[in-house]
C-alpha positions in Angstrom: 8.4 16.1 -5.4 11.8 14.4 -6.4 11.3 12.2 -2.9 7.5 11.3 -4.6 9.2 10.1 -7.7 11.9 8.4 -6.0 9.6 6.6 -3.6 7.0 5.6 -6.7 9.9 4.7 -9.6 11.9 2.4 -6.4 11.1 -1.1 -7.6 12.2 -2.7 -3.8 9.5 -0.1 -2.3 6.7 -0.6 -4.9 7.4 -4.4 -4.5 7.2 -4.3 -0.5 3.6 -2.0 -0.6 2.8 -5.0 -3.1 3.5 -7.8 -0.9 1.6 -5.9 2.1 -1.8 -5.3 -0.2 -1.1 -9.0 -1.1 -1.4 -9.5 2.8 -4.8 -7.6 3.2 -6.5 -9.3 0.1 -5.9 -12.5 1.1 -7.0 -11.5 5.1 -10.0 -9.9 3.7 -10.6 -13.5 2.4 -11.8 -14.5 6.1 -13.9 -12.1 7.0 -17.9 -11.8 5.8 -18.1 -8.1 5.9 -16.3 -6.5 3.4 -16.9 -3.1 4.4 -14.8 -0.9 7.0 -11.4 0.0 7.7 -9.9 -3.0 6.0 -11.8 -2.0 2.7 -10.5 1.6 2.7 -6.6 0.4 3.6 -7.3 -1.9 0.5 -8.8 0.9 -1.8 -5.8 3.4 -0.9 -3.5 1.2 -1.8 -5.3 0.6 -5.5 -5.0 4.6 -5.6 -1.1 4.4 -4.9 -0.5 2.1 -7.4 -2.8 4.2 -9.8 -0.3 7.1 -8.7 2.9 5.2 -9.4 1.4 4.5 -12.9 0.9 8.2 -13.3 4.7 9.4 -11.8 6.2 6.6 -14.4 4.3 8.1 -17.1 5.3 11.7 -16.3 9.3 10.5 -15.6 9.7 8.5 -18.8 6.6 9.4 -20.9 3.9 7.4 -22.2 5.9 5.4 -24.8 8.6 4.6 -23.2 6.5 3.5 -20.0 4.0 1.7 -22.4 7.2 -0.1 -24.1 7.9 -1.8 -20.6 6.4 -5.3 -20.5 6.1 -5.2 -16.7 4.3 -1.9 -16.5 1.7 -2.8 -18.7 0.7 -5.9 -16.5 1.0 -3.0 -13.3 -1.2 -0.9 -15.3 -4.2 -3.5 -16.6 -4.6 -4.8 -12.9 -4.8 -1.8 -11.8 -7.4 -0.3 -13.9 -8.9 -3.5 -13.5 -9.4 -3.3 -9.5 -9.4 0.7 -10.1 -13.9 0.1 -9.8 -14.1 -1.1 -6.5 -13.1 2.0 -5.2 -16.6 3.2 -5.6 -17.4 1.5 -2.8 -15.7 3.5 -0.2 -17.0 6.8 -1.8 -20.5 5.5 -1.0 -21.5 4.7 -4.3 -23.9 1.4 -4.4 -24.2 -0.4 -7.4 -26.1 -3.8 -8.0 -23.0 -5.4 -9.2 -21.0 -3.6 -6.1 -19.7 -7.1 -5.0 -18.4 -8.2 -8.8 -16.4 -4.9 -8.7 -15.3 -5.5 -5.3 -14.2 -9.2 -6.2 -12.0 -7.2 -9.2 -9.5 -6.1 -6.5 -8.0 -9.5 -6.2 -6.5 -8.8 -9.5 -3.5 -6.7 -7.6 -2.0 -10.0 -6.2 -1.2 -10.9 -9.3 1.3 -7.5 -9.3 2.9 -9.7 -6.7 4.4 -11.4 -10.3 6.8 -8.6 -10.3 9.0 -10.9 -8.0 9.9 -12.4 -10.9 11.9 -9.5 -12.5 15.0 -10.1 -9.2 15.3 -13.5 -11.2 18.3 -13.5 -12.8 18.5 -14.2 -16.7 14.3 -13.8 -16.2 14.8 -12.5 -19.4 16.1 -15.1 -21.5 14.2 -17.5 -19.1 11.2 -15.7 -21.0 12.4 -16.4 -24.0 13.2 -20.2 -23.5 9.3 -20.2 -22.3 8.3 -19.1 -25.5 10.4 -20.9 -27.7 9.1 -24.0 -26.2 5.5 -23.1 -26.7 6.1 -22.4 -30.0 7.7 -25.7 -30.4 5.2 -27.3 -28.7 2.2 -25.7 -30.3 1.4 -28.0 -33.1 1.8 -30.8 -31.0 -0.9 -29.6 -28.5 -3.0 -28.9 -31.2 -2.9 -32.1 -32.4 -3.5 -33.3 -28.7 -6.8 -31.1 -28.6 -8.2 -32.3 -31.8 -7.7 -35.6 -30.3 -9.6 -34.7 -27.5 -12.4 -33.3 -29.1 -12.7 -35.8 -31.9 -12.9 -38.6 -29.2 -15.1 -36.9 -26.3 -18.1 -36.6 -29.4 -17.6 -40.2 -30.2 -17.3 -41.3 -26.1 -20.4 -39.0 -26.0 -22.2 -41.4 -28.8 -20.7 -44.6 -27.1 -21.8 -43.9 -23.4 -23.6 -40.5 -23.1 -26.9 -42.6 -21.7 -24.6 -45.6 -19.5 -22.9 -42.8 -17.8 -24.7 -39.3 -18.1 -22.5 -37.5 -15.1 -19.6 -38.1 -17.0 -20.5 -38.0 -20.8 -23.8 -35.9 -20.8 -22.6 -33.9 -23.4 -19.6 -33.3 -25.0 -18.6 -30.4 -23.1 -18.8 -32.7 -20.0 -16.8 -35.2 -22.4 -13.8 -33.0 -23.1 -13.7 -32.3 -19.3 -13.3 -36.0 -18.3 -11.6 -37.4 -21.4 -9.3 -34.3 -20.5 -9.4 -36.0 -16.8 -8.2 -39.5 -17.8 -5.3 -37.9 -19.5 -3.7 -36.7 -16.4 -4.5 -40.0 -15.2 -6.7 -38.9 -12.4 -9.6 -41.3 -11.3 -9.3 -42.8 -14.9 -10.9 -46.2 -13.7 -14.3 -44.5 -12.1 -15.3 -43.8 -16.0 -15.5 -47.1 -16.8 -16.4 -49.0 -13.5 -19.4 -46.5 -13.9 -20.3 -47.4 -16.8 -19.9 -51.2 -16.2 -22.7 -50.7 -13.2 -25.4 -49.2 -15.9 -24.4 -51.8 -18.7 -24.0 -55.4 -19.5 -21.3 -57.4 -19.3 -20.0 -57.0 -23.2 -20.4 -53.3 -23.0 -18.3 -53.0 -19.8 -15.3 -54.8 -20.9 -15.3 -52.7 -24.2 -15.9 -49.6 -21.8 -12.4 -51.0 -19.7 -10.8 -51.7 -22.8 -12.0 -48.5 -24.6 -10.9 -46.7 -22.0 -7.0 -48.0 -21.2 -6.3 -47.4 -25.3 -7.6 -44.0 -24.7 -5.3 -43.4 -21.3 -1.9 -44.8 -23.1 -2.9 -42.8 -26.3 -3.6 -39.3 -24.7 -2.7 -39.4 -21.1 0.7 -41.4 -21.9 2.0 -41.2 -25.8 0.2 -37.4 -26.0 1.0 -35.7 -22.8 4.1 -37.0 -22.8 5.3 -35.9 -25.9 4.1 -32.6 -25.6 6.0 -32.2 -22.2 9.0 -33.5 -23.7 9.1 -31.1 -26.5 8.7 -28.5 -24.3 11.2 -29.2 -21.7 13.7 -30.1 -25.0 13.3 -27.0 -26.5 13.6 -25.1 -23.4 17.2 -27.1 -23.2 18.3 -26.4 -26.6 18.1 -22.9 -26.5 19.9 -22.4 -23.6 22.6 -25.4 -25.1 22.8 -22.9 -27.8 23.7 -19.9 -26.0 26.4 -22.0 -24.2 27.6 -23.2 -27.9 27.8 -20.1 -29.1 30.0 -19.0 -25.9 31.9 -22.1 -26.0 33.1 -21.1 -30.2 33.6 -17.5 -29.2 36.4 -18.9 -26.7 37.6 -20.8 -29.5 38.0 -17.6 -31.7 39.6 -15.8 -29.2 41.7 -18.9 -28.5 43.0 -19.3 -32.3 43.5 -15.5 -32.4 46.3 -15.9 -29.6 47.9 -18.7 -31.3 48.1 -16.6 -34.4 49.6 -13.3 -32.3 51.9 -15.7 -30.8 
């Protein structure tokens, strides 16, 4: 039993049998038949995992196990790909291949590589800082977006219908041109299906709306992310930096 609970709580073992069902998932991507051998390697290993949940639970109890960040992601994908086990018992349901396709969720336990990074911690941290810093920004960019695909909608819903249908199909596009991908086929399309006056507003529409939210809006939401991410590590190196200092003065005092 104490080799069980070695093997299961050994985060380089777990993290190799990981890698290896990463492996079979993505080679079961090739073939058409997802039944046989290669399905019941692929269900054992969701039962293993299931089983290193259960040995972490009984080692460090519920709370403690629960209070780890990283085994509640192990446990949600695995209880997650835990129905399409059913499969190999026999058991034929009509949404068998839904439950199947639920398996895939294991390679995201492949994630765990992230925990060998060093300082993955307060790299964490800076990652949320800068989304909190960011997050009225973006906000502001998505009422942008949505106030502007409704009037684009209005403007050129009937010129150009595969790209402005609808304002769902709006926010998708508008969303498009501000990653600056294909921006010019939105209004050369709808130059073909309109006049000549409604085309160069379309053109001109359309560039005001690319430097607005593809280069004044995406860009300042990127930049307050990647600054805040920078000032909070700057201040854990300031804060280092005046602890020196102390201990600096407290030697000149002593001496």
């Amino acid at each position: 039993m104490g080799l069980v609970r070695h093997i299961f709580t050994n985060d380089i073992i777990m993290l190799v049998l990981v890698l290896i069902n990463t492996g079979i998932i993505f080679i079961s991507g090739f073939m058409t038949n997802q039944g046989g051998s290669l399905l019941m390697v692929d269900s054992l290993f969701t039962l293993l995992f299931l089983f290193e949940a259960i040995v972490k639970i009984q080692v460090d109890g519920f709370s403690q196990y629960w209070a780890n960040g990283w085994n509640r992601f192990d446990f949600i994908l695995v209880m997650l790909a835990l129905p399409s086990c059913i499969n190999v018992f026999g058991v034929v349901f009509p949404t068998t291949s839904i439950l199947l396709s639920l398996r895939t969720m294991r390679a995201f336990k492949s994630f765990r590589l992230l925990q060998f990074i060093p300082n993955i911690d307060s790299l964490l941290n800076g990652i949320k800082l800068a989304f909190k810093a960011s997050f009225i920004v973006t906000i502001g960019l998505i009422v942008f977006l949505l106030v502007f695909s409704i009037i684009t909608t209005f403007l050129f819903g009937s010129s150009s219908p595969q790209y402005f249908g609808n304002p769902a199909l709006s926010v998708y596009s508008i969303f498009r041109l501000f990653t600056i991908e294909g921006w010019y086929d939105m209004p050369e399309a709808i130059a073909t299906n309109s006049g000549t006056a409604m085309a160069i507003f379309a053109r001109i529409y359309f560039s005001i709306l690319l430097f607005m939210g593809g280069i004044i809006g995406m860009s300042l939401v990127n930049s307050i992310f990647v600054d805040a991410m920078a000032a909070d590590n700057n201040d854990e190196v300031l804060e280092k930096l005046n602890q020196l200092e102390k201990k600096l003065d407290n030697l000149k005092i002593d001496s």
